[in-house]
C-alpha positions as a Markdown table, in Angstrom:
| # | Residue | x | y | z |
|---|---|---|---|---|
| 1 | Unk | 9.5 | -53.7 | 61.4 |
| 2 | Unk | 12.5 | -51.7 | 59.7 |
| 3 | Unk | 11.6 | -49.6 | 56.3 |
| 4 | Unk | 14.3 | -51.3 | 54.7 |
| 5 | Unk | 11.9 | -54.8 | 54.9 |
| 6 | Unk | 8.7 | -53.2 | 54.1 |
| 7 | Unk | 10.4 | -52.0 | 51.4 |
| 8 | Unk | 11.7 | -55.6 | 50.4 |
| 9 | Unk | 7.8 | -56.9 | 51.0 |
| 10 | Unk | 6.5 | -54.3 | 48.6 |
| 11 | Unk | 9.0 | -55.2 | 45.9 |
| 12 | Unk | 8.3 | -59.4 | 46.5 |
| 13 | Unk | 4.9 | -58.7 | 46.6 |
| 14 | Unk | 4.9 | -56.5 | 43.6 |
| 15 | Unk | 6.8 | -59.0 | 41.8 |
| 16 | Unk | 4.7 | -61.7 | 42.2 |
| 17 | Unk | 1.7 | -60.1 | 41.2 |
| 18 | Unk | 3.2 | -59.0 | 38.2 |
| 19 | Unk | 4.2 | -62.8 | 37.4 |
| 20 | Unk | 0.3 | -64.0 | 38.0 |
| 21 | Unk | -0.5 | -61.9 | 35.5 |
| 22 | Unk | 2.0 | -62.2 | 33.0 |
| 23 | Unk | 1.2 | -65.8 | 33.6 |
| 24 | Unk | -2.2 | -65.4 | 33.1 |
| 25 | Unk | -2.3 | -64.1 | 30.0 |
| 26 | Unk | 0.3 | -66.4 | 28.2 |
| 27 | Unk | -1.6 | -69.6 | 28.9 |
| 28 | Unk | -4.9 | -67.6 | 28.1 |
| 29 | Unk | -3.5 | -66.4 | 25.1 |
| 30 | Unk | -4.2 | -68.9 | 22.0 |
| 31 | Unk | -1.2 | -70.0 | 19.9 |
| 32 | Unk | -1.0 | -68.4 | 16.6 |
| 33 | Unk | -1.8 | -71.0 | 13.9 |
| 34 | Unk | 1.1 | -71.5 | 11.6 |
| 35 | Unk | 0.1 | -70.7 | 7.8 |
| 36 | Unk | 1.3 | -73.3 | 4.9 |
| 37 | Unk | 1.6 | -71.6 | 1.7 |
| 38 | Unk | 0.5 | -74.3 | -0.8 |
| 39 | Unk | 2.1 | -73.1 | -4.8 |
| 40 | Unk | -0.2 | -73.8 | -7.2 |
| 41 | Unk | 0.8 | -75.0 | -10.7 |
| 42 | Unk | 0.5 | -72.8 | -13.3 |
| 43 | Unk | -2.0 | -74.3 | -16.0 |
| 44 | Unk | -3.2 | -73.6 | -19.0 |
| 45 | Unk | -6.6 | -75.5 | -21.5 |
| 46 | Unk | -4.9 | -77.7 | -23.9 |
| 47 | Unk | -7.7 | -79.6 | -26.7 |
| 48 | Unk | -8.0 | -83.1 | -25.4 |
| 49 | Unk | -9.9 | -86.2 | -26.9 |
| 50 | Unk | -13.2 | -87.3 | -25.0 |
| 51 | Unk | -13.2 | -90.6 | -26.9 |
| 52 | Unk | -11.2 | -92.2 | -29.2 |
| 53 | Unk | -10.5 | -91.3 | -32.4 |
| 54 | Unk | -9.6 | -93.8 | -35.4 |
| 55 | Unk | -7.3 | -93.3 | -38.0 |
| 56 | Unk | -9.1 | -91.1 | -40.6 |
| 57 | Unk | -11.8 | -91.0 | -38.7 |
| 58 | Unk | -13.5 | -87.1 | -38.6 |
| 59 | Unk | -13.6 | -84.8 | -35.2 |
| 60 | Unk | -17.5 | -84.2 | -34.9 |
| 61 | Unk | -19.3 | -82.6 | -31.8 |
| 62 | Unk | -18.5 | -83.7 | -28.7 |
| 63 | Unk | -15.2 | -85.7 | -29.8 |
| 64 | Unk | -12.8 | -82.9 | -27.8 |
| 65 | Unk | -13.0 | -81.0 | -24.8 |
| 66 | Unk | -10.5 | -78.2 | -23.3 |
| 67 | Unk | -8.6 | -79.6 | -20.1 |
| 68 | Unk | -5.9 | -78.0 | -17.7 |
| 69 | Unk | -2.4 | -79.1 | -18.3 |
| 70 | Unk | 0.8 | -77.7 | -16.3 |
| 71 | Unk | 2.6 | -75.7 | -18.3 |
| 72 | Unk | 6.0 | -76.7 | -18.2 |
| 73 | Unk | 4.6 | -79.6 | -19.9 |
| 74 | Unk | 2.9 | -77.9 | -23.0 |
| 75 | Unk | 4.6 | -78.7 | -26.4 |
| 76 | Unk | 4.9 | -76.5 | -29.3 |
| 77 | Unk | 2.6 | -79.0 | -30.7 |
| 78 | Unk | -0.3 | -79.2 | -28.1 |
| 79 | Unk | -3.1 | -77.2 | -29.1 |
| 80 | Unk | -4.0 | -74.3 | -26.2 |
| 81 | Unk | -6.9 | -72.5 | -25.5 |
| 82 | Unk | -4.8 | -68.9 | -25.2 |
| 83 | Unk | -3.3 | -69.5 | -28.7 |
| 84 | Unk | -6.3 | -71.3 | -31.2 |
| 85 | Unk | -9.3 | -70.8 | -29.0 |
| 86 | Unk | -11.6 | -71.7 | -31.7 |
| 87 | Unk | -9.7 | -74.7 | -32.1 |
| 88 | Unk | -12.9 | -76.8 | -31.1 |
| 89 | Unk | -15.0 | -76.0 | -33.9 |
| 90 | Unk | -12.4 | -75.5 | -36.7 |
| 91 | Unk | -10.9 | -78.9 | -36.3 |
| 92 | Unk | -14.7 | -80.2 | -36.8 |
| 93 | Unk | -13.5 | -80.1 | -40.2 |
| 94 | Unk | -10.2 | -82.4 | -39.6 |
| 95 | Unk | -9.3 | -86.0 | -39.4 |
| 96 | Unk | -7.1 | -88.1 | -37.6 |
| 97 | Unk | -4.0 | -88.7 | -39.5 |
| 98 | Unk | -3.3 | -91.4 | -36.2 |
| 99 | Unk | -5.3 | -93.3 | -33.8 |
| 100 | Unk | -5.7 | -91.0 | -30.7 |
| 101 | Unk | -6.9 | -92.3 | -27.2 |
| 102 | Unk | -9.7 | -90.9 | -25.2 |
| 103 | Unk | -7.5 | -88.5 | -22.7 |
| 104 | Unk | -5.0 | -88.1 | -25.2 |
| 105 | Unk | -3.6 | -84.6 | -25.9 |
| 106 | Unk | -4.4 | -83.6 | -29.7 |
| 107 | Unk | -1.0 | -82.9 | -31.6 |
| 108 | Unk | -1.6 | -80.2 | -34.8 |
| 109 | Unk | 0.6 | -83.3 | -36.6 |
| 110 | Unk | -1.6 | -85.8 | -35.7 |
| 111 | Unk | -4.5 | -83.9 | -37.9 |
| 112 | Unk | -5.1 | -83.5 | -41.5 |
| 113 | Unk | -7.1 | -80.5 | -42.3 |
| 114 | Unk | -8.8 | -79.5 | -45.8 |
| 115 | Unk | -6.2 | -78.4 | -48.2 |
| 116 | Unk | -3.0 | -80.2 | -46.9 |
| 117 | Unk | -2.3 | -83.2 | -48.4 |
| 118 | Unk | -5.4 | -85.9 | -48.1 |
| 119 | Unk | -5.3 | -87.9 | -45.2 |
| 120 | Unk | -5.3 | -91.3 | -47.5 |
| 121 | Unk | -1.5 | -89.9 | -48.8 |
| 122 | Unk | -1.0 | -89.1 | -44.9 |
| 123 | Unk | -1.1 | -92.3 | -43.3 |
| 124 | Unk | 0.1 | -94.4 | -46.6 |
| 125 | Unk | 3.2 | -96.5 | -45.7 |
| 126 | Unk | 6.1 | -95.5 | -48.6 |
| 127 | Unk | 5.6 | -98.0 | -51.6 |
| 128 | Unk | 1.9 | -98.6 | -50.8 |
| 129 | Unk | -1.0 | -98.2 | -52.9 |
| 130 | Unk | -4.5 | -97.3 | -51.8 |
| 131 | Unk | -7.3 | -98.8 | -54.1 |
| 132 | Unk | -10.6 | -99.1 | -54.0 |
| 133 | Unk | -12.9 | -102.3 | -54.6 |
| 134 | Unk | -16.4 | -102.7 | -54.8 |
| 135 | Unk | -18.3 | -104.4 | -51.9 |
| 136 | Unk | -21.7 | -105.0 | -51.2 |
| 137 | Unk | -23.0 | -105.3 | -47.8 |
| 138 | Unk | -22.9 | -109.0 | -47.5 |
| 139 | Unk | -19.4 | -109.3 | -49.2 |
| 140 | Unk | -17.9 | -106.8 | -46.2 |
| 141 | Unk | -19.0 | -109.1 | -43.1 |
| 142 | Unk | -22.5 | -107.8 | -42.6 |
| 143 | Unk | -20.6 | -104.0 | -42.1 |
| 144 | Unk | -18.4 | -105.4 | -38.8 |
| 145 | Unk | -14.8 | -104.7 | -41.2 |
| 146 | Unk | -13.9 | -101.7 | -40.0 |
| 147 | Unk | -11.0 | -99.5 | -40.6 |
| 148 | Unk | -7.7 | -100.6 | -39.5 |
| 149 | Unk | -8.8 | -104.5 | -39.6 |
| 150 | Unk | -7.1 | -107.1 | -41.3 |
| 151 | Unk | -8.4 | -108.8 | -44.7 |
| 152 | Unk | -8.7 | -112.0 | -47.0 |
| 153 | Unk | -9.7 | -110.8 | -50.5 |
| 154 | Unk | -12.0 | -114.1 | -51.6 |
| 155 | Unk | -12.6 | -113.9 | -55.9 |
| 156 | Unk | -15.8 | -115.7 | -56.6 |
| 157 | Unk | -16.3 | -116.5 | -60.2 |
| 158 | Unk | -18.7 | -118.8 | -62.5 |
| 159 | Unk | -17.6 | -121.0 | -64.8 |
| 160 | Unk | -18.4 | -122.7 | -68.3 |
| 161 | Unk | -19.5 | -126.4 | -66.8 |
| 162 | Unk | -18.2 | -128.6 | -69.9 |
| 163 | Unk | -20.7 | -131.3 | -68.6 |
| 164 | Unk | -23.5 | -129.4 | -68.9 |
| 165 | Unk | -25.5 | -126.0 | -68.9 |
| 166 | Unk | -25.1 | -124.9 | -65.2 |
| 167 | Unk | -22.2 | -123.1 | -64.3 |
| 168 | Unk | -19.8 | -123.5 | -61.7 |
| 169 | Unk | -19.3 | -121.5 | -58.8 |
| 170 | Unk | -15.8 | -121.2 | -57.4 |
| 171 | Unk | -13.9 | -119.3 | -55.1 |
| 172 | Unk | -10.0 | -118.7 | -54.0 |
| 173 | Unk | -8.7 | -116.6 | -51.7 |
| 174 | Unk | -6.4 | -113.7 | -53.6 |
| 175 | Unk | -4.7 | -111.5 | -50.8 |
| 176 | Unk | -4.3 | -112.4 | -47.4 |
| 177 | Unk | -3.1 | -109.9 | -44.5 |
| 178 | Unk | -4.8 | -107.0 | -46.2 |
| 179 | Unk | -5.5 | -103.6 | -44.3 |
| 180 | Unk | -8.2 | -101.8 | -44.6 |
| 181 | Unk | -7.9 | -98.3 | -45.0 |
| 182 | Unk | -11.6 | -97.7 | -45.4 |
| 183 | Unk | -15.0 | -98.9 | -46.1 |
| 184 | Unk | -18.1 | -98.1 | -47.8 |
| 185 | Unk | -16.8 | -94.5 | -47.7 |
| 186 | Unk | -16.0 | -91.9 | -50.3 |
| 187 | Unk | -14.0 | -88.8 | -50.1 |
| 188 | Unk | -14.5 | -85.7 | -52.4 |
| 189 | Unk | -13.7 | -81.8 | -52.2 |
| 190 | Unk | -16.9 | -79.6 | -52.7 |
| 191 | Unk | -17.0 | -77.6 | -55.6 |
| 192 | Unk | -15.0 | -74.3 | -54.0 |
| 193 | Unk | -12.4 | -77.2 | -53.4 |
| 194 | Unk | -12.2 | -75.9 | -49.8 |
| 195 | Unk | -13.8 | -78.6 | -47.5 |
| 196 | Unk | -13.6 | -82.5 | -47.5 |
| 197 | Unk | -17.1 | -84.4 | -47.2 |
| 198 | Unk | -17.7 | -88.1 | -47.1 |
| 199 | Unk | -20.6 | -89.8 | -48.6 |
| 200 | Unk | -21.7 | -93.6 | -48.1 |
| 201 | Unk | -20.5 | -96.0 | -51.1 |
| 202 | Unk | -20.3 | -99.4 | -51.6 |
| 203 | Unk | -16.6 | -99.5 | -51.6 |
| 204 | Unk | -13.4 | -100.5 | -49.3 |
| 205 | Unk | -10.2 | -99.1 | -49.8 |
| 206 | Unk | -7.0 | -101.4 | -49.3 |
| 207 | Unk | -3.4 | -101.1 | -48.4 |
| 208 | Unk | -1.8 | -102.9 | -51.3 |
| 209 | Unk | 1.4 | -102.6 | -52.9 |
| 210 | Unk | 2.0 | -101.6 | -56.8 |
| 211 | Unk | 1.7 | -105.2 | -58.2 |
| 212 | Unk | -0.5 | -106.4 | -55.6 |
| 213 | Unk | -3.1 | -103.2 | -56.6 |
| 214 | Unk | -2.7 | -104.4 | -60.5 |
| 215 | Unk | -4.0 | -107.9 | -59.7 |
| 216 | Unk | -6.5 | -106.6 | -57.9 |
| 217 | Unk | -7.4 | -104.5 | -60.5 |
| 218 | Unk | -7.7 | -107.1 | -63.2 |
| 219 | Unk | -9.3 | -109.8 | -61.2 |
| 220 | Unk | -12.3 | -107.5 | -60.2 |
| 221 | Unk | -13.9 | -107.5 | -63.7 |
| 222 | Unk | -13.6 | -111.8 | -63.7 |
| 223 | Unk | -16.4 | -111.7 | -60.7 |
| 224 | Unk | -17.2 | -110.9 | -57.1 |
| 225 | Unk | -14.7 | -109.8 | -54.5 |
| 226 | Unk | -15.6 | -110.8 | -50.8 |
| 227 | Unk | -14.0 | -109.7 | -47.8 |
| 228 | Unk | -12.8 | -112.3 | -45.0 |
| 229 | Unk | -12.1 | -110.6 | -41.8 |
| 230 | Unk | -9.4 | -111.8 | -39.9 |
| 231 | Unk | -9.0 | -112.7 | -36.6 |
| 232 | Unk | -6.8 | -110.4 | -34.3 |
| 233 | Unk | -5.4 | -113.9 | -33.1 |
| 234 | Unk | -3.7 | -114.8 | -35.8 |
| 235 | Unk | -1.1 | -112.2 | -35.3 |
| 236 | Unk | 0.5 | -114.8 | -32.8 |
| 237 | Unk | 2.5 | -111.7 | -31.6 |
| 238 | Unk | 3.6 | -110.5 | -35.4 |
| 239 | Unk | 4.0 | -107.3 | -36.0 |
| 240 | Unk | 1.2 | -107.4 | -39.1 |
| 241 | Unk | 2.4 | -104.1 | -40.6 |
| 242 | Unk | 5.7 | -106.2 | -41.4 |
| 243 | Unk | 4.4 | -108.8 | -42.5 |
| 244 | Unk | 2.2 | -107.1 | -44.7 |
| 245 | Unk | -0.6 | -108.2 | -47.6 |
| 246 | Unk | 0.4 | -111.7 | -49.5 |
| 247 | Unk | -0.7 | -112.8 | -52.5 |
| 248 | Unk | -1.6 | -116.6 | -53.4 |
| 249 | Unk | 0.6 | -118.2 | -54.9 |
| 250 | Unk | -1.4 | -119.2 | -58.0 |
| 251 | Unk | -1.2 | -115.4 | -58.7 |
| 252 | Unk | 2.4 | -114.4 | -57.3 |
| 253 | Unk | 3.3 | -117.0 | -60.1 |
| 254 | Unk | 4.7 | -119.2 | -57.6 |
| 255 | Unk | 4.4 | -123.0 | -58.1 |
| 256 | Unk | 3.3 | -125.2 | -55.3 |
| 257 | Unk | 6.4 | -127.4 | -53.6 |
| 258 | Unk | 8.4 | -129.5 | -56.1 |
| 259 | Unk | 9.1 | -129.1 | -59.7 |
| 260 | Unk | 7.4 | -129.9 | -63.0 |
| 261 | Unk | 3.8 | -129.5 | -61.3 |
| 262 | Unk | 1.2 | -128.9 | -63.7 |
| 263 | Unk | -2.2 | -126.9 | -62.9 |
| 264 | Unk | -5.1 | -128.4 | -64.1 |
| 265 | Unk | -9.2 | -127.1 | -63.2 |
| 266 | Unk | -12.2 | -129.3 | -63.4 |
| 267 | Unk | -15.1 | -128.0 | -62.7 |
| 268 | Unk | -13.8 | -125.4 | -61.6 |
| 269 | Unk | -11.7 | -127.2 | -58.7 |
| 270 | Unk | -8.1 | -126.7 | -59.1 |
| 271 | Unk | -5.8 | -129.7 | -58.7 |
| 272 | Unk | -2.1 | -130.2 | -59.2 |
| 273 | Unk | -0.1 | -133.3 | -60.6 |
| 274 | Unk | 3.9 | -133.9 | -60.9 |
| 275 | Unk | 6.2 | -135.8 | -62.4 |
| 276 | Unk | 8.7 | -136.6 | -59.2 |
């Protein structure tokens, strides 16, 4: 055998052991495991509401909770953690100026704090009245009116019986529609006029307008109010704020269809006659 093909041997030879164990180690070798970089959303605690929260209705203990919100969404309104983080207890003192939802992000506008303007001013439609009546217990459905609801104010009154010596019991409805702003509550500042408390009364306080709130005024000194609550059915897909508290007609000083009717009460049952 020539050199020149031993030399040509060695080199084959050389070369394929070389590419065993290149070979080798590539399909031992393990492929690297390909990292995903997942970005995280910055966050930061905003005050939330753990249940809901009526209209007027005060924050107490365990009403709010701090919960992570993106930050690209906070509002110069929302309430943070960074900013107020005392927030939790100072707002024990506040009340809800609106309705707001468990899981509902507390708005600074949504609140009424001691010293600003009373909440009962706050939520007031413009041109309404808030006035108070007294109630007793059985007169305000057995305590199941709550704030918010919808109202018949009934006047029950007793009468002079000509007939006789008994008197006559009778009753009319006054208002219809009315809202309830509040019941068998009553607001007052304490004496260093800083801080709002609420004491139990025998009261509700209704959305009326100014006429409205002086016939309500003048008929609760002829006898006992009543409150009729009414059923959230009857809306019939109204918008009830609209249409608003309506008074009877006897004491809207409307007359009942066609002219010339004349009113006339025996014992103490209202009847009409006309001339058509």
């Amino acid at each position: 055998m020539s050199k020149m093909r031993i030399v040509i041997f060695g080199l084959a030879f050389g070369s394929a052991i070389m590419a065993g164990l290149l070979a080798k180690g590539f399909i031992g070798q393990k492929p690297e495991k390909e990292i995903v970089e997942i970005n995280k959303v910055k966050t930061v605690d905003v005050l939330t509401a753990l249940k809901d929260i009526n209209m007027g209705e005060r924050f107490v203990d365990g009403s709010t909770a701090w919960k992570p919100w993106p930050v690209e969404n906070v509002t110069e309104f929302m309430i943070t953690r960074d900013e107020k983080p005392d927030a939790r207890e100072a707002y024990l003192t506040a009340r809800a100026r609106l309705a707001i939802f468990e899981g509902e992000t507390i708005l600074e506008k949504k609140l009424v704090l001691p010293g600003q303007s009373g909440f009962m001013s706050a939520i007031l439609p413009k041109g309404m009245r808030a006035i108070s009546v007294a109630v007793s217990e059985h007169s305000g459905a057995g305590g199941f009116i709550l704030p918010n609801d919808r109202v018949d104010v009934i006047l029950t009154r007793k009468l002079d019986n000509p007939q006789g010596t008994d008197k006559i019991v009778n009753s009319e409805i006054v208002l219809s529609n009315v809202r309830v702003l509040a019941i068998n509550q009553t607001y007052r500042q304490d004496k260093d006029g800083e801080s709002v408390t609420v004491a139990e009364g025998k009261t509700a306080t209704l959305e009326l307008d100014p006429r409205q709130s002086e016939i309500i005024a003048m008929i609760e000194s002829a006898g006992e109010l009543s409150l009729a609550l009414r059923s959230i059915a009857e809306n019939d897909g109204k918008d009830m704020e609209k249409e608003g508290p309506k008074l009877s007609d006897k004491y809207s000083g409307r007359k009942k269809s066609g002219g010339g009717d004349t009113l006339f009460v025996r014992y103490g049952i209202e009847t009409y006659s006309t001339t058509r």
